[in-house]
Backbone as CSV, one residue per row, in Angstrom:
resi,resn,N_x,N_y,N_z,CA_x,CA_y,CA_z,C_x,C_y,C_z
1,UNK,134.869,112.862,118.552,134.344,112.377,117.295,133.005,111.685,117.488
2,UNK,133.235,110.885,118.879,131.573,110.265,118.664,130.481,111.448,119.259
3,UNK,130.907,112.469,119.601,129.966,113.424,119.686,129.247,114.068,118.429
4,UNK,129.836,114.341,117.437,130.211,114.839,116.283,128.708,113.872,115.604
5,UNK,129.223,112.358,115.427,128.382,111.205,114.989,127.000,111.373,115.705
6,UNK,127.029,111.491,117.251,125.543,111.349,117.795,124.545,112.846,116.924
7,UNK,125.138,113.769,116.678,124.682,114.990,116.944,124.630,115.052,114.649
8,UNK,125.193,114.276,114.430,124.528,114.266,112.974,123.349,113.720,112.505
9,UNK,123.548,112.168,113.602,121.893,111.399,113.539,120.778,111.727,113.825
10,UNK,121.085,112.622,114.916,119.964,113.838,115.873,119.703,114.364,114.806
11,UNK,120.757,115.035,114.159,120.030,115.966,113.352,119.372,115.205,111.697
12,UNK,119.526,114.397,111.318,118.707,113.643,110.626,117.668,112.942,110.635
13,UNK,117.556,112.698,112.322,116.026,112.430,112.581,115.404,113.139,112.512
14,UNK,115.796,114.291,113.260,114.632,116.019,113.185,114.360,116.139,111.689
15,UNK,115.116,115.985,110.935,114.814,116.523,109.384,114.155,115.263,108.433
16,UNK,114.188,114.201,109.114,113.745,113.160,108.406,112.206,113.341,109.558
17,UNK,111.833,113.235,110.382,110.491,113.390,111.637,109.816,114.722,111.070
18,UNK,110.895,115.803,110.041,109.816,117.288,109.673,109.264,116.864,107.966
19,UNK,109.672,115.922,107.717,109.654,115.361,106.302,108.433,114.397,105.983
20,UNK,108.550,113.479,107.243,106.841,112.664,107.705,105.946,113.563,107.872
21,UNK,106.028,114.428,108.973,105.103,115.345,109.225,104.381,116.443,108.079
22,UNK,105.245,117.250,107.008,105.026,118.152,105.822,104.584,116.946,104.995
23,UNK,104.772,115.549,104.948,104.144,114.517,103.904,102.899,114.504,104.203
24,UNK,102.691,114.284,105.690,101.405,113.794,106.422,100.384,114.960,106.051
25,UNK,100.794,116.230,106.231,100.123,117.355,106.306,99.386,117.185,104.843
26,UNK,100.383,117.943,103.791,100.334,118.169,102.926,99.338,117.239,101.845
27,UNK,99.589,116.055,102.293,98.609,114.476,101.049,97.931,114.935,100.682
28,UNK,97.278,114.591,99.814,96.035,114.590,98.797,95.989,116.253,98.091
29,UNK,96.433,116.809,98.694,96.170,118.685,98.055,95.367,119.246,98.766
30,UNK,95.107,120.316,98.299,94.292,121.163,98.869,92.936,120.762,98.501
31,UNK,91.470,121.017,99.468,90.494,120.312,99.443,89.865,120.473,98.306
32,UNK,88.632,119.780,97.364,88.162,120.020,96.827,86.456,121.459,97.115
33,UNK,86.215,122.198,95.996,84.982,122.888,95.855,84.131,121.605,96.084
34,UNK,82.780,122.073,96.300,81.549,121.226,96.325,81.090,121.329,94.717
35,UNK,81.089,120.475,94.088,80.488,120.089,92.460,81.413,120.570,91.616
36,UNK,82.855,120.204,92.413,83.891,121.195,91.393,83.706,120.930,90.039
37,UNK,83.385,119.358,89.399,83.117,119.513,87.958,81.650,119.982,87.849
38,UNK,81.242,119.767,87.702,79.791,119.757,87.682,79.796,121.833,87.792
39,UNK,80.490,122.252,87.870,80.587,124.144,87.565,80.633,124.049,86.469
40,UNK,81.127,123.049,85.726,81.640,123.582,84.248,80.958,122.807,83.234
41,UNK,81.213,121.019,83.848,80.971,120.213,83.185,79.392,119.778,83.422
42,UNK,78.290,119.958,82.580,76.899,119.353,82.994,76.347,118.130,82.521
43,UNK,76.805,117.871,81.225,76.988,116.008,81.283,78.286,115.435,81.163
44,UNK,78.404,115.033,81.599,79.798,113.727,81.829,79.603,113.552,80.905
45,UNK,78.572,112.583,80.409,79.255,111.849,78.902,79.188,112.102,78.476
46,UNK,80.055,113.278,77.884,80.471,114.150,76.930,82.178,114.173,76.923
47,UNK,82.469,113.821,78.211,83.867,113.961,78.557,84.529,112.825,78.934
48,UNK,83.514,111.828,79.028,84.301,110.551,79.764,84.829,109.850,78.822
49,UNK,86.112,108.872,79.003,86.353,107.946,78.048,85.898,107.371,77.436
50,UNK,85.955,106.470,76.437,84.270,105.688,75.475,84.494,104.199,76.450
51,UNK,85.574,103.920,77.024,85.650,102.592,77.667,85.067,102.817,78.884
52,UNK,84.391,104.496,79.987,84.027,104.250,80.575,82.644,103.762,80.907
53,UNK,82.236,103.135,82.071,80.824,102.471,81.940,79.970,103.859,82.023
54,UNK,78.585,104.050,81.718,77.308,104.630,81.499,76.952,105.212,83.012
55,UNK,77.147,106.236,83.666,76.871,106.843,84.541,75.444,107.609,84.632
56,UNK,74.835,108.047,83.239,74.337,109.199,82.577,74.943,110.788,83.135
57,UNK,74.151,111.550,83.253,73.907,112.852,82.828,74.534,113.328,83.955
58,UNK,73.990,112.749,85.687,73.732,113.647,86.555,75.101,113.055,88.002
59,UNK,75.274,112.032,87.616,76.191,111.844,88.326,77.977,112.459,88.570
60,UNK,78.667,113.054,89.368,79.544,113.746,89.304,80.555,112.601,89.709
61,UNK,81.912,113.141,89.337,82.999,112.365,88.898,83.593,111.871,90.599
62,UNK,83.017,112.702,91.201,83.351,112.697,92.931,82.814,111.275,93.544
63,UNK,81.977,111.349,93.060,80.866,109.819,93.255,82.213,109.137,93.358
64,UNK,82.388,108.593,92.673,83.615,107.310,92.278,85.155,107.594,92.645
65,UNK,85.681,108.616,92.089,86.846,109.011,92.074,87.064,109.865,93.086
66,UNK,86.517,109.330,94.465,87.390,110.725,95.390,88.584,110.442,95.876
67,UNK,88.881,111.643,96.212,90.755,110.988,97.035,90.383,111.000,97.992
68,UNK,91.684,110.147,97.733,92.005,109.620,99.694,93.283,109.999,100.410
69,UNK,92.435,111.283,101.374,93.346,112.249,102.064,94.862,111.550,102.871
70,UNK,94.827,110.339,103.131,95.672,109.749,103.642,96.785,108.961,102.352
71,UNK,96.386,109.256,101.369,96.984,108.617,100.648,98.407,109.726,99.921
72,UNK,99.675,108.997,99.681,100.545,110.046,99.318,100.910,110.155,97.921
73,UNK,100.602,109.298,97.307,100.919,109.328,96.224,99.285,109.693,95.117
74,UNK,99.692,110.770,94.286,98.552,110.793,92.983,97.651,109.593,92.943
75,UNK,96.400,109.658,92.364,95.587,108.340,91.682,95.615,108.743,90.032
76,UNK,95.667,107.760,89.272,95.656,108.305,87.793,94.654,108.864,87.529
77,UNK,93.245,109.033,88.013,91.890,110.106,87.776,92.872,111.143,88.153
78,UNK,93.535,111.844,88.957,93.690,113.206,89.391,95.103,113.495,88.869
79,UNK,95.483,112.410,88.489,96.649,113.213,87.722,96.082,113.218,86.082
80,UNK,95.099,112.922,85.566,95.033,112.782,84.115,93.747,114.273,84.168
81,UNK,92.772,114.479,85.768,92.008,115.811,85.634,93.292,116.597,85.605
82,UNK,94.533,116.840,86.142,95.424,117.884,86.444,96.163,118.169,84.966
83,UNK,96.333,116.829,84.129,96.952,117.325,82.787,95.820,117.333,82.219
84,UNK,94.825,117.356,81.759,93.656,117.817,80.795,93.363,119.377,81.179
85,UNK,93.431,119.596,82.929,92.981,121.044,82.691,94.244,122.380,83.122
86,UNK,95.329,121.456,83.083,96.692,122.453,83.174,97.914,122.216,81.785
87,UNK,96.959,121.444,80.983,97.918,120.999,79.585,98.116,122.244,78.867
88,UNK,98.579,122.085,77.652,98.242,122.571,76.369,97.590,123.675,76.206
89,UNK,96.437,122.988,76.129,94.994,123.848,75.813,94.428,124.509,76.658
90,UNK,94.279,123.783,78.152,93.155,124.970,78.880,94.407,125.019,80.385
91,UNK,94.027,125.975,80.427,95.070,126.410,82.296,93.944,127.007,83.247
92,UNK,94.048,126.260,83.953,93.017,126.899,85.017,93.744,126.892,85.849
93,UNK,92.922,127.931,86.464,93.961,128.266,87.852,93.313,127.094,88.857
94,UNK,94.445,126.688,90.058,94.138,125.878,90.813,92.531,126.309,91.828
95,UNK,92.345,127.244,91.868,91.318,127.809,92.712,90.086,127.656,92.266
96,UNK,90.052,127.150,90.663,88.284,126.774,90.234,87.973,125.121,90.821
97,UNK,88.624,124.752,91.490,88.275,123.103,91.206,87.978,123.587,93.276
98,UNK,89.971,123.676,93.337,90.426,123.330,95.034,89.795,125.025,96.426
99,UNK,89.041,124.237,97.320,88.918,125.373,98.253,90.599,125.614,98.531
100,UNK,90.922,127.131,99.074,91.816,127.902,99.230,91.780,127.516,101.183
């Protein structure tokens, strides 16, 4: 029986140690295009919130809001770009924004 016990924990470390590792890998998504908005979008403030501050014309949303590859959890910029351009209204495929 205590063989039984050692050889379940074994095997829950391996599967809990492949679970860190596919977290570690995987974070942030797949990389971003170079000017991924800035393909579509050519002034920001046209699109930004009215509470956000005055950037003008030429500055891209990357400036400020980049991810952070080490980080595991969403930031609310990239989960609110992911429902504005996979909502309702527009579906883009993941491949206009993220390199493949």
């Amino acid at each position: 029986m205590n063989s039984l016990k050692k050889a379940a924990f074994i095997a829950c470390v391996i599967m809990l140690a492949y679970a860190m590792v596919g977290t570690a890998v995987l974070a942030g998504g797949p990389p971003l295009k170079d000017n991924a908005c800035g393909v579509c979008h050519q002034d920001y403030g046209t699109i930004m919130p009215k509470e956000h501050p005055d950037v003008g014309k030429g500055v891209a949303c990357m400036t400020c809001h980049a991810p952070d590859p080490a980080g595991n959890e969403a930031t609310k910029f990239s989960t609110g770009v992911h429902t504005i351009h996979q909502g309702a209204k527009t579906k883009l495929d993941c491949s206009a924004c993220h390199a493949r």
